[in-house]
C-alpha positions as CSV (number, residue, x, y, z in Angstrom):
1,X,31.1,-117.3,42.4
2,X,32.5,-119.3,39.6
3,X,33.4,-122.9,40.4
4,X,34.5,-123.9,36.8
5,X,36.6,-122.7,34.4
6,X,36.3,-123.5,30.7
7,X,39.3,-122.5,27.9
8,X,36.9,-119.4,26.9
9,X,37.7,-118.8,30.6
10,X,41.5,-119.0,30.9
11,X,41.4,-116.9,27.7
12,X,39.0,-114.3,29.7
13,X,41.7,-114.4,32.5
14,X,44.8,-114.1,30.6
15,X,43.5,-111.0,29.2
16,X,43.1,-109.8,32.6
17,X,46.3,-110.9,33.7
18,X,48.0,-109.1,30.7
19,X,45.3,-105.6,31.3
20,X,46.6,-105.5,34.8
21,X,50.0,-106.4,34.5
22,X,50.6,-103.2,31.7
23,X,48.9,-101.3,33.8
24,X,50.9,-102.0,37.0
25,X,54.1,-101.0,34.6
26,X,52.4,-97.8,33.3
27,X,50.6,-96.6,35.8
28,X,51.7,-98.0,39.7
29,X,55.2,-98.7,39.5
30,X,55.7,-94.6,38.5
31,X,53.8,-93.2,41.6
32,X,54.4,-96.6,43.9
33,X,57.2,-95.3,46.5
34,X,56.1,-92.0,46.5
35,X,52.9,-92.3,47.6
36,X,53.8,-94.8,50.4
37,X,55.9,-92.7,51.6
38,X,53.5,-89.9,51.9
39,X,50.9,-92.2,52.8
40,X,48.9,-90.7,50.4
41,X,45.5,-92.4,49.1
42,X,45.9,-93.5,45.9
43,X,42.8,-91.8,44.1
44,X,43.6,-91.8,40.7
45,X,44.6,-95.6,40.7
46,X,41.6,-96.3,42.7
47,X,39.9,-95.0,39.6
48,X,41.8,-97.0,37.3
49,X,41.2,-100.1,39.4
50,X,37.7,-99.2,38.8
51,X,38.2,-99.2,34.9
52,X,39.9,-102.5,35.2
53,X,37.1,-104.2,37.4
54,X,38.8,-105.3,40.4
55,X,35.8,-104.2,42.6
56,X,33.5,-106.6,40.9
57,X,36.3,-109.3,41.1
58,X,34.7,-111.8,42.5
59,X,30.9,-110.7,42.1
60,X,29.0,-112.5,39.7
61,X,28.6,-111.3,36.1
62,X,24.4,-111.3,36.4
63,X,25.1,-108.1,38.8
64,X,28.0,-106.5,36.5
65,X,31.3,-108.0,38.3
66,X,33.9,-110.3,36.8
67,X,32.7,-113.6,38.7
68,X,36.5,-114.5,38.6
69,X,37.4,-117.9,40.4
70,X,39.5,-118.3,43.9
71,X,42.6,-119.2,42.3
72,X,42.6,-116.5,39.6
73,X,41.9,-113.5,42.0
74,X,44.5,-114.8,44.2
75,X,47.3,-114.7,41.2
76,X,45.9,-111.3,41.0
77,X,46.4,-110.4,43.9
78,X,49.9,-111.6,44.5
79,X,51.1,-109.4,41.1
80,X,49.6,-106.3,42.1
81,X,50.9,-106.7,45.8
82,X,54.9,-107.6,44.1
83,X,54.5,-104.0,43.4
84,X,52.5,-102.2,46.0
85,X,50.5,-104.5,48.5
86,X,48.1,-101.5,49.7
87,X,46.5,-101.5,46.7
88,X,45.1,-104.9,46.9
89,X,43.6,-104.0,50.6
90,X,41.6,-101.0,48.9
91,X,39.8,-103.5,47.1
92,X,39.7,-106.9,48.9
93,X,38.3,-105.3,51.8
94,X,35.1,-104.4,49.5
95,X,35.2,-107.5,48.4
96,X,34.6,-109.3,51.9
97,X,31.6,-107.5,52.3
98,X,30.1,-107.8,49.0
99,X,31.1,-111.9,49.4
100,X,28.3,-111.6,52.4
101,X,25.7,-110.2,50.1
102,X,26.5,-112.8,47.5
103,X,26.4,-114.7,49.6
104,X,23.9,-114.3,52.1
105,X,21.5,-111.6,51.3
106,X,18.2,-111.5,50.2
107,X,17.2,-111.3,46.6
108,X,16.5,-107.4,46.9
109,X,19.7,-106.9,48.3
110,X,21.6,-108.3,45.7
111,X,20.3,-106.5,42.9
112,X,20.2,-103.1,45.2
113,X,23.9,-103.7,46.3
114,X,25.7,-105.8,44.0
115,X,25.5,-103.2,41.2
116,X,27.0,-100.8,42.8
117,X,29.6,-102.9,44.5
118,X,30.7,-104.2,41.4
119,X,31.3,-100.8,39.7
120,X,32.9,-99.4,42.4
121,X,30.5,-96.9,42.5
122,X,29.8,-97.7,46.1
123,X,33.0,-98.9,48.1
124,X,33.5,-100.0,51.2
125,X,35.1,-103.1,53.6
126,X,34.3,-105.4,56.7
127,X,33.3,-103.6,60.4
128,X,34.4,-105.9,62.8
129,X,37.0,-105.1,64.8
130,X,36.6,-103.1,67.6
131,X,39.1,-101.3,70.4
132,X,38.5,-104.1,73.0
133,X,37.7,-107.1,70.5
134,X,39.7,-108.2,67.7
135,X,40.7,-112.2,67.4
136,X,37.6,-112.4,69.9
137,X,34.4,-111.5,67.6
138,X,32.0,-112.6,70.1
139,X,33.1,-109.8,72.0
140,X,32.1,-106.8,70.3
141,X,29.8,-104.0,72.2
142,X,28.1,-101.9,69.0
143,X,24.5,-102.8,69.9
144,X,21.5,-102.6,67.1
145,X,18.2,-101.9,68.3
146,X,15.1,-103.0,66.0
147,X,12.4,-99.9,66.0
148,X,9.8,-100.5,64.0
149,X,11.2,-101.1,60.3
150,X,14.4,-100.0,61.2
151,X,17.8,-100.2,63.5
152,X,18.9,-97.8,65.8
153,X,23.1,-98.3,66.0
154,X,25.5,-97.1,69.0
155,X,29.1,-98.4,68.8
156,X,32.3,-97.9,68.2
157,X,34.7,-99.7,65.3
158,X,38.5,-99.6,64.6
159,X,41.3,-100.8,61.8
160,X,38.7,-100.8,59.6
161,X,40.1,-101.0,55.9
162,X,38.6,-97.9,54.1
163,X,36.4,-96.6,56.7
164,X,37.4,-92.9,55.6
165,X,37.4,-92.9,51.8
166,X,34.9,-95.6,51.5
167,X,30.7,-95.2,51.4
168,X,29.5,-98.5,53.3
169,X,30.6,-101.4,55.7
170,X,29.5,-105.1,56.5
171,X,29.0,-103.9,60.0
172,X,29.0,-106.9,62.8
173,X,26.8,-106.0,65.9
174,X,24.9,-107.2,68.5
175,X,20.8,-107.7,68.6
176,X,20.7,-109.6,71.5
177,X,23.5,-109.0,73.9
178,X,22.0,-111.5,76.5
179,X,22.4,-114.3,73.9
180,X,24.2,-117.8,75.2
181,X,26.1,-118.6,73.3
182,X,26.8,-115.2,72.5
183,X,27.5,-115.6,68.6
184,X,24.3,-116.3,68.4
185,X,23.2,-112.3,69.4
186,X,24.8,-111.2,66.4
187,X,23.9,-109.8,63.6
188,X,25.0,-108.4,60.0
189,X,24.1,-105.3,58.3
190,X,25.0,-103.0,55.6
191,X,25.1,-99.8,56.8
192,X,26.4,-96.8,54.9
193,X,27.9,-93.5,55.3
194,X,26.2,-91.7,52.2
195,X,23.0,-92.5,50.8
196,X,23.5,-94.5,47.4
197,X,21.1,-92.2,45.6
198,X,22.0,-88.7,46.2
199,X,25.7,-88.8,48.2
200,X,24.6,-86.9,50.7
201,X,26.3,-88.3,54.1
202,X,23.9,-89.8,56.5
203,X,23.3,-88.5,60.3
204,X,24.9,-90.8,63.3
205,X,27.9,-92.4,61.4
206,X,31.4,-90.3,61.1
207,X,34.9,-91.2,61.2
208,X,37.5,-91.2,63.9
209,X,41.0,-90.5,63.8
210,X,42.8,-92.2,60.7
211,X,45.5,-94.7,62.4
212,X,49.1,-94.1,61.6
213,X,50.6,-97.3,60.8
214,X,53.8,-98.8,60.2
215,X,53.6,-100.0,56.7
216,X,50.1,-101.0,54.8
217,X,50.1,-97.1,54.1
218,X,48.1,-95.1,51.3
219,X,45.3,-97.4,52.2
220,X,42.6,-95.5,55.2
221,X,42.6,-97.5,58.3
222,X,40.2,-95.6,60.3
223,X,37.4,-95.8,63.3
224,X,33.5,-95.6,62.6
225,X,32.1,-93.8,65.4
226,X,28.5,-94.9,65.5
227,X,25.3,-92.8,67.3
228,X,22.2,-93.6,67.0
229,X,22.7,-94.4,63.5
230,X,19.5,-95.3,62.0
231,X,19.3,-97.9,58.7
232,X,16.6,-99.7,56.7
233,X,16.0,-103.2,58.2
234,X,14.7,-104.4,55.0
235,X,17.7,-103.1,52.8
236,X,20.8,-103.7,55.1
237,X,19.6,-106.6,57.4
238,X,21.5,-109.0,55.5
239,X,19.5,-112.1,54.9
240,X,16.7,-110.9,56.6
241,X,17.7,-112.5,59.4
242,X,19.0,-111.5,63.1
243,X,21.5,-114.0,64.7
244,X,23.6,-115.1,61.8
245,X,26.1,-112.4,61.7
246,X,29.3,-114.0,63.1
247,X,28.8,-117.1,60.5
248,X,28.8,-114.3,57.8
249,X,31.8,-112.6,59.0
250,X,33.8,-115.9,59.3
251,X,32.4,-117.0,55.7
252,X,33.5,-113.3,54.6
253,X,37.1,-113.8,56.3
254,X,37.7,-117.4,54.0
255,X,38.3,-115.0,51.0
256,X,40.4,-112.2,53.2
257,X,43.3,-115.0,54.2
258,X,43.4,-116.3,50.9
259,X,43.8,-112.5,50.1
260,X,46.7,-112.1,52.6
261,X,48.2,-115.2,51.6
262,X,48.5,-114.2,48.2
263,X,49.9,-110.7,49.1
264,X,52.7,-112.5,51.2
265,X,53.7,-114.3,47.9
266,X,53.9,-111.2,46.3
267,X,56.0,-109.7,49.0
268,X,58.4,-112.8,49.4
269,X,58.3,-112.9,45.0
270,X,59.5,-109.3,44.6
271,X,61.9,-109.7,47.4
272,X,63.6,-112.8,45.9
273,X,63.6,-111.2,42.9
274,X,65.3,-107.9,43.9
275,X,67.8,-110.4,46.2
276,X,68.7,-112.3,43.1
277,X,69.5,-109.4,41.0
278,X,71.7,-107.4,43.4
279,X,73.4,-110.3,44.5
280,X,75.0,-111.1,41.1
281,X,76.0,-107.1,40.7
282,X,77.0,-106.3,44.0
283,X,80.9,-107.7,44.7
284,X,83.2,-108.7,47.8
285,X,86.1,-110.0,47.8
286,X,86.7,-110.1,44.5
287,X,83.3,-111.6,42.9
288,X,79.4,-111.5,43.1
289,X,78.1,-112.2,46.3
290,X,76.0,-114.9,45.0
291,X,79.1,-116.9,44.5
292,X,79.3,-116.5,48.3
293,X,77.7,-120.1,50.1
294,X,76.5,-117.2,53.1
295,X,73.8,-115.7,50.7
296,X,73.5,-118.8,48.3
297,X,72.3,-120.8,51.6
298,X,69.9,-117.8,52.3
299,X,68.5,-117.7,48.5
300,X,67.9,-121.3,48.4
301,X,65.6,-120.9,51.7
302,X,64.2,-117.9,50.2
303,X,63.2,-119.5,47.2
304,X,61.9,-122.5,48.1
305,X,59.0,-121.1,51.0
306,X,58.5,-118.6,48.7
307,X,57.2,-121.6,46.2
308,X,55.6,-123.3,48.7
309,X,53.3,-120.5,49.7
310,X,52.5,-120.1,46.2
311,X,51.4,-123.9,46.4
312,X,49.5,-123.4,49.6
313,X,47.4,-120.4,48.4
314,X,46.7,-122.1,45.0
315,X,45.8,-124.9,46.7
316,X,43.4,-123.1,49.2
317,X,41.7,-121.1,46.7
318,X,40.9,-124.5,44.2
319,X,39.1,-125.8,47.6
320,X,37.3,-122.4,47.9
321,X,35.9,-122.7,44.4
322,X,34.6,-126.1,44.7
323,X,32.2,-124.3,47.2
324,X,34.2,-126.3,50.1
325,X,34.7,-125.5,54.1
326,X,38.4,-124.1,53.7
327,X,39.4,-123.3,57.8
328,X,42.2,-125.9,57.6
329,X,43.3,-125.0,53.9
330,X,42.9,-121.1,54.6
331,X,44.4,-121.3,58.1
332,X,47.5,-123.0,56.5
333,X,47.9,-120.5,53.2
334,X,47.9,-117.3,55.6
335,X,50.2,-119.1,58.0
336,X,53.2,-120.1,56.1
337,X,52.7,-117.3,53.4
338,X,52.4,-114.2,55.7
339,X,55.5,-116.2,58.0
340,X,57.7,-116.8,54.5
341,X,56.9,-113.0,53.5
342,X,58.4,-111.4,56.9
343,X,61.2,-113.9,56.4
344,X,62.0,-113.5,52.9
345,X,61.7,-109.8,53.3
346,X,64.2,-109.6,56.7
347,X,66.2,-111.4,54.6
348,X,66.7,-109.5,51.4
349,X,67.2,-106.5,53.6
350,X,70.6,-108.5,54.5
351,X,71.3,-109.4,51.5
352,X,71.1,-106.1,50.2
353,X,73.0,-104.2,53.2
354,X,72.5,-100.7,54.1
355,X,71.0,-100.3,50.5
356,X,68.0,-102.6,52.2
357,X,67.4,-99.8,54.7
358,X,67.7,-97.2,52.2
359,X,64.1,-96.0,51.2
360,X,65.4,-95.5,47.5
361,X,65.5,-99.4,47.3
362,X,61.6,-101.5,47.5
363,X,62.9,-103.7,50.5
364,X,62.3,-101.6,53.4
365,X,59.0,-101.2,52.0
366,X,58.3,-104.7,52.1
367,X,60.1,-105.5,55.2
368,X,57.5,-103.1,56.8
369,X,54.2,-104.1,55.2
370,X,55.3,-107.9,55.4
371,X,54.1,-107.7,59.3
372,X,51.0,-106.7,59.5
373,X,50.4,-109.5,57.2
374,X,50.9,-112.4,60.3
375,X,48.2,-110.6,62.3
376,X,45.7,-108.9,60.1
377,X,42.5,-111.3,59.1
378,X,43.1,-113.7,62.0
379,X,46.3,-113.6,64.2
380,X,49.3,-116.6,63.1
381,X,48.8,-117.7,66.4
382,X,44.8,-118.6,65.9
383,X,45.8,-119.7,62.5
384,X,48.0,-122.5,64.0
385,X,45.3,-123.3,66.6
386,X,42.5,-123.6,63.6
387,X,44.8,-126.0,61.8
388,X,45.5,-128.3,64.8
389,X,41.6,-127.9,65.9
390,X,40.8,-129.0,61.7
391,X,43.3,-132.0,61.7
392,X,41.9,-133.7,64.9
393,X,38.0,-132.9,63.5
394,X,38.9,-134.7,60.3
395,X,40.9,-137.6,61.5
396,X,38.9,-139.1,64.4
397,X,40.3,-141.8,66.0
């Protein structure tokens, strides 16, 4: 991960910025509504994201990814998601469970996995949640059983970013369901759904239903149905270790809400933005609505949490690149930004009228993904709970 940035750096990144930015303009904002209304995976811009390296964002150049910093990723991020947020799931998902390889793998598993991470050539996202345990890891039921040099798997996962059109998952599971405390019975392994080397799809892993959603669409959300899924303990036990998979999860999650906070400044950016506009061009009673104090009152709000979530998130993502704990710094990005999204979005839709609920305006679009935003990667509730449990930890009395 890089912690520093040097001018040959910003220069790297600003060419980034500018490749992405042209080719959100060429190439998404064409195709955008359409497909999210069809719910239709984006395959061709998966490709192009590909091209543009946004699987090997933040995977170290000395195993073919960009080794981008925090901060730069996040403004990433936040453009793409001003456009069409489900974009940035289809890779940030990936990127969670290549940041536990990075991260915590062995040396073999790096160079086997980071590769083909970084290309894109394998994809894939974070198996954690499961139908009766979400906020609560620790109670997950998908058991691994060690045979020899290998696991046998039995389980079932849900909402799990990619699980159709992606080849592999970070899968959480359980080694030692007895454990006390129980986190300490769980364990983290790569398991995939085709084998790397010749694509043909591997015995005991398939998908469930895909799960209709309200907004987030042309990204898979889907179930892995596991049964008696067999791995290699050597190549997807990560770190070689059983027992440390819920500290790799929650390591794995630090980059996810920075993630979702910098999509809820996209949101809340692109629905200022399209609030601003139609507000000087739309008329009542003789002149602009923005010459009304009703929606002046409401764009001052609007713009000011918007900034302030941009301030959080950059400020979260500087802490994660200094290699720094970031619970209380995370906790309080995807809080306010994912709250200031759903807000700034409700309130562009009544700024804009009936045109708001109109799906040949953006704003019903991001008045429906803005929600999923305040639960996914940690409920708002747990979020509040983490910063409260942070501020007494670091100021004793």
């Amino acid at each position: 991960m890089n912690n520093s940035h040097t001018a040959l750096g910003n220069t790297e990144d600003n060419l980034i910025f500018d490749a992405v930015t042209k080719w959100i303009e060429k190439k998404v904002k064409p195709v955008a509504m359409q497909l999210e209304h069809e719910d239709q995976y984006p395959t061709e811009l998966v490709e192009d994201m590909k091209e543009l390296g946004l699987f090997g964002a933040l995977i170290g150049p000395e195993y073919g990814g960009l080794g981008l910093s925090a901060k730069t990723y996040a403004k990433i991020v936040s453009l793409i998601s001003e456009e069409w947020m489900s974009l940035t799931g289809i890779f940030n998902s990936h990127l969670m469970m290549a940041r536990i390889v990075e991260g915590y793998g062995t040396s073999m598993q790096k160079e086997y996995w980071l590769p083909k991470f970084a290309s894109g050539e394998l994809r894939g996202g974070l198996a954690l949640t499961e139908p009766d345990a979400g906020t609560d890891l620790q109670g997950i039921r998908t058991i691994a059983v060690r045979q020899g040099e290998r696991y046998v798997v039995n389980g079932t996962k849900t909402w799990i970013s990619n699980a159709i059109e992606g080849h592999c998952v970070a899968l959480l599971v359980k080694t030692d369901p007895e454990a006390t405390p129980r986190h300490k019975g769980m364990t983290m392994l790569i398991a995939q759904k085709i084998d790397p080397e010749t694509k043909v799809p591997i015995p005991g892993i398939s998908n469930g239903r895909k799960l209709e959603k309200l907004g987030y669409k042309g990204i898979d959300s889907g179930e892995l149905i596991l049964e008696d899924y067999t791995l290699s303990a050597e190549l997807s036990l990560v770190g070689g270790v059983e027992g440390q998979g819920f500290y790799m999860a929650t390591g794995g999650l630090a980059i996810g809400r920075i993630n979702i906070a910098a999509r809820g400044v996209g949101i809340a950016k692109r629905a200022l933005r399209e609030s601003i506009a139609y507000s000087q061009t739309r008329k009542t009673m003789g002149k602009p609505i923005c010459e009304h104090q009703a929606i002046q009152l409401k764009l001052g709000d609007m713009a000011a949490k918007t900034r302030a979530s941009e301030l959080l998130v950059a400020d979260a993502a500087e802490a994660y690149d200094k290699g720094e704990r970031i619970d209380l710094e995370a906790g309080m990005a995807k809080y306010f930004a994912s709250e200031t999204a759903a807000e700034v979005a409700l309130e562009a839709m009544r700024i804009h009228g009936a045109y708001g609920y109109s799906k040949e305006y953006p704003i019903e679009r991001l008045y429906r993904d803005a929600p999923l935003l305040c639960i996914g990667e940690g409920t708002n509730e747990m979020q509040r709970i983490i910063i409260a449990k942070q501020l007494i930890k670091q100021n004793p009395v």
